[in-house]
FIKOLZA-1660 file (N, C-alpha, C; in steps of 0.1 Angstrom, whole numbers, plus 5000, padded with zeros to 4 digits):
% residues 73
   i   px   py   pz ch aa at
   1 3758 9401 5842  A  X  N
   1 3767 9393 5849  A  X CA
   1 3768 9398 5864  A  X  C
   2 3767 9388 5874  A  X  N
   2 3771 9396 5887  A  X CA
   2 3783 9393 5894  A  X  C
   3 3788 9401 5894  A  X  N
   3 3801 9405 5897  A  X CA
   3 3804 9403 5917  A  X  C
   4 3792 9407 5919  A  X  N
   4 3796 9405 5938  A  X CA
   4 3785 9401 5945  A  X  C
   5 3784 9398 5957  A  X  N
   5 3771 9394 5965  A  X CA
   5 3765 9403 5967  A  X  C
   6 3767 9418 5965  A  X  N
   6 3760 9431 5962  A  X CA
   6 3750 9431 5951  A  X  C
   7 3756 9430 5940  A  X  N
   7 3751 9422 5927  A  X CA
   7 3740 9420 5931  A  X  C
   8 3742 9409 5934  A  X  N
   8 3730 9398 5935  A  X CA
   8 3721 9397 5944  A  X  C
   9 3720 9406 5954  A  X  N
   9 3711 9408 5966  A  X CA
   9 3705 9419 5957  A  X  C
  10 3713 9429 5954  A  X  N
  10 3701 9444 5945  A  X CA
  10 3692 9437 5936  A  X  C
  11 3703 9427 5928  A  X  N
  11 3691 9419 5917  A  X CA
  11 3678 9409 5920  A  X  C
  12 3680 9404 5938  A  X  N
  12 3674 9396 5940  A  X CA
  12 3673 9382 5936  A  X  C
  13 3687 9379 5938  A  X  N
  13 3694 9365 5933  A  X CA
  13 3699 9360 5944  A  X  C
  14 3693 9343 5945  A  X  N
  14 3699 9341 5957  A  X CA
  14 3708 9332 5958  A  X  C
  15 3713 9327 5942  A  X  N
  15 3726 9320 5941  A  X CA
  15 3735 9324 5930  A  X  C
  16 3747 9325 5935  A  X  N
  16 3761 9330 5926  A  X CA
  16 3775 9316 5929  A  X  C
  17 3780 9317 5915  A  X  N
  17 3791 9312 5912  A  X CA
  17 3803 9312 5928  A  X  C
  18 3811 9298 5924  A  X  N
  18 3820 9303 5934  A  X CA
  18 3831 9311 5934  A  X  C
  19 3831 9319 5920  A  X  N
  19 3843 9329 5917  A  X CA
  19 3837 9339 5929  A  X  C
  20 3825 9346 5929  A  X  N
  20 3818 9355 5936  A  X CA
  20 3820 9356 5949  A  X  C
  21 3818 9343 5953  A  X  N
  21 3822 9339 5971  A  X CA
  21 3838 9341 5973  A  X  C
  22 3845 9334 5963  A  X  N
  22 3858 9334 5967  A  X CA
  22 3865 9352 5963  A  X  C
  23 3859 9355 5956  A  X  N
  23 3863 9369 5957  A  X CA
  23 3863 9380 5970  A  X  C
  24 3846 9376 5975  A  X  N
  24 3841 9384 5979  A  X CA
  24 3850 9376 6000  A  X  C
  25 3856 9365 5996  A  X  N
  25 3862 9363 6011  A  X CA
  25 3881 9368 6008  A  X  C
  26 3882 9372 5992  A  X  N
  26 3896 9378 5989  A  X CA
  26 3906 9365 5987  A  X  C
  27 3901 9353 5984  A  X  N
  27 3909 9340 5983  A  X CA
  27 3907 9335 5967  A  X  C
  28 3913 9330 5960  A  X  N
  28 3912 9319 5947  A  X CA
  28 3901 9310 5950  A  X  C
  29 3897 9308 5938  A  X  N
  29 3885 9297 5936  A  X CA
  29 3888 9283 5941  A  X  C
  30 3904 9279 5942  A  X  N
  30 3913 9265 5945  A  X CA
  30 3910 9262 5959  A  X  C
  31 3913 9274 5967  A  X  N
  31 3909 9275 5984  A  X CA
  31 3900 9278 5985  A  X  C
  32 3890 9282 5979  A  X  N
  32 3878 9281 5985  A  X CA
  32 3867 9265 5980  A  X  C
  33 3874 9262 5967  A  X  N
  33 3868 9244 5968  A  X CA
  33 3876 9239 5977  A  X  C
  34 3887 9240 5983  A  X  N
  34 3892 9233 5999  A  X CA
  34 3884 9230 6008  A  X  C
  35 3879 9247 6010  A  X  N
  35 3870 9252 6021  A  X CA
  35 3855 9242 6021  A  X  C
  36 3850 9240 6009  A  X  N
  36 3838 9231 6009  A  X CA
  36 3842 9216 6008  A  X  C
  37 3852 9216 6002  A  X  N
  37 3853 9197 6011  A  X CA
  37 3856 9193 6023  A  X  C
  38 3867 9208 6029  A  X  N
  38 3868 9206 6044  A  X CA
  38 3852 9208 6052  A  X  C
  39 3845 9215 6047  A  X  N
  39 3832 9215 6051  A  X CA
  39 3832 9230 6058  A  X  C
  40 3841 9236 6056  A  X  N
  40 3841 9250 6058  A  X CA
  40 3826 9264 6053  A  X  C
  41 3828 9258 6038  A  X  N
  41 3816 9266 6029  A  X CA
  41 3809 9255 6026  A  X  C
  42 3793 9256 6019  A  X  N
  42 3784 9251 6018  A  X CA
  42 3787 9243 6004  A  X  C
  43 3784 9233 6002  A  X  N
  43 3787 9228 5988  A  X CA
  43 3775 9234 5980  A  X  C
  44 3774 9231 5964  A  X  N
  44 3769 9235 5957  A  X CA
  44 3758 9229 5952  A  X  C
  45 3747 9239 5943  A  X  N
  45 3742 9230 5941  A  X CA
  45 3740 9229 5920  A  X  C
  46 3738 9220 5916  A  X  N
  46 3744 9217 5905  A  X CA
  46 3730 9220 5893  A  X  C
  47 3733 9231 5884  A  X  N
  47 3715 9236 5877  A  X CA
  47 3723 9233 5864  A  X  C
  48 3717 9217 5862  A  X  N
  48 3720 9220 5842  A  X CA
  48 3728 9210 5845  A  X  C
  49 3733 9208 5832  A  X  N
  49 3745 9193 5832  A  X CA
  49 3761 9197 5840  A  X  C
  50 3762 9212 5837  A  X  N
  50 3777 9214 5842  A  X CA
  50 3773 9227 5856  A  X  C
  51 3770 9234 5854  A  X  N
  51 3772 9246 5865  A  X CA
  51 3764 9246 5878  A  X  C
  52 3774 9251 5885  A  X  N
  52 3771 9249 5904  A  X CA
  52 3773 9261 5906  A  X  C
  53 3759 9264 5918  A  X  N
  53 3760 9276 5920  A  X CA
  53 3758 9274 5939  A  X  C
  54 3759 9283 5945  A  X  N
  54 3756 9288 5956  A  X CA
  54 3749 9294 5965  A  X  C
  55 3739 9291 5975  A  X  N
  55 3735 9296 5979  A  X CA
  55 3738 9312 5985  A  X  C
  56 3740 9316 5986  A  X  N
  56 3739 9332 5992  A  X CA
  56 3742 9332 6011  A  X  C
  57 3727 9328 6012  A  X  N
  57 3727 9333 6026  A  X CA
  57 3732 9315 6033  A  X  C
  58 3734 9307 6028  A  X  N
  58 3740 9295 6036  A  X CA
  58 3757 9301 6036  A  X  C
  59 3764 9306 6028  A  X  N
  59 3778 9314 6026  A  X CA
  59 3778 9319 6038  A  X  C
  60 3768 9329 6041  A  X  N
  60 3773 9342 6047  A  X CA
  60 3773 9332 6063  A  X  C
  61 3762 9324 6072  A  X  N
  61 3763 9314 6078  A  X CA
  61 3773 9306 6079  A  X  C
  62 3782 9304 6070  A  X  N
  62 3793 9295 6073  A  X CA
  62 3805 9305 6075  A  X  C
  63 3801 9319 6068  A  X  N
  63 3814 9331 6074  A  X CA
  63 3812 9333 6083  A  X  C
  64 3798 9335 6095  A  X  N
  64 3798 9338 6106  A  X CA
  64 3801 9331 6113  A  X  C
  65 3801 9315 6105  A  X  N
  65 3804 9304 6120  A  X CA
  65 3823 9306 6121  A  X  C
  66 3824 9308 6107  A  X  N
  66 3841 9307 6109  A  X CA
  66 3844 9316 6117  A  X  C
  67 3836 9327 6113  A  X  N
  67 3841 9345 6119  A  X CA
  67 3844 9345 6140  A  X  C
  68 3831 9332 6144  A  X  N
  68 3828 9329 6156  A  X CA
  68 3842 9315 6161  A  X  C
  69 3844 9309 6151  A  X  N
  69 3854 9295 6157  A  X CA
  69 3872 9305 6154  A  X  C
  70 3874 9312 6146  A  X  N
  70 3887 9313 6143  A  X CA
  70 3893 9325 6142  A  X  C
  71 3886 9340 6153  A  X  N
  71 3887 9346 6154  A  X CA
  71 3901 9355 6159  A  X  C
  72 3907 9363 6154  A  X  N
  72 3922 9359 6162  A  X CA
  72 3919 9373 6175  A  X  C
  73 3921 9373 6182  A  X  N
  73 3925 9389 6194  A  X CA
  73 3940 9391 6194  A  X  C
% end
């Protein structure tokens, strides 16, 4: 099971659950599906009748864009 984006980069995985992402930005899974209908994080993409997964490196791209628009000084 992978537990972090650490995980999954050593394993050479390039999509994880949104428990993973939402962990790994320290928020609930509720705010981070916010984040993707605001268009914040990348939506999913859907493998099988039920489970959506995530890209990896489109994540980290939407944390740098936030990191760049909402920075506080």
């Amino acid at each position: 099971m992978i537990n972090s984006i650490d995980d999954a980069k050593r394993q050479g995985i390039q999509f994880v659950t949104r428990g993973v992402l939402a962990q790994h930005l320290g928020i609930g899974e509720r705010l981070f599906m916010k984040m993707v209908e605001n268009g914040h994080m990348p939506k999913g993409v859907k493998m099988g009748e039920r489970r959506i997964v995530y890209d990896i490196s489109e994540f980290e791209l939407c944390v740098e864009r936030l990191k760049n628009n909402y920075t506080v000084v």
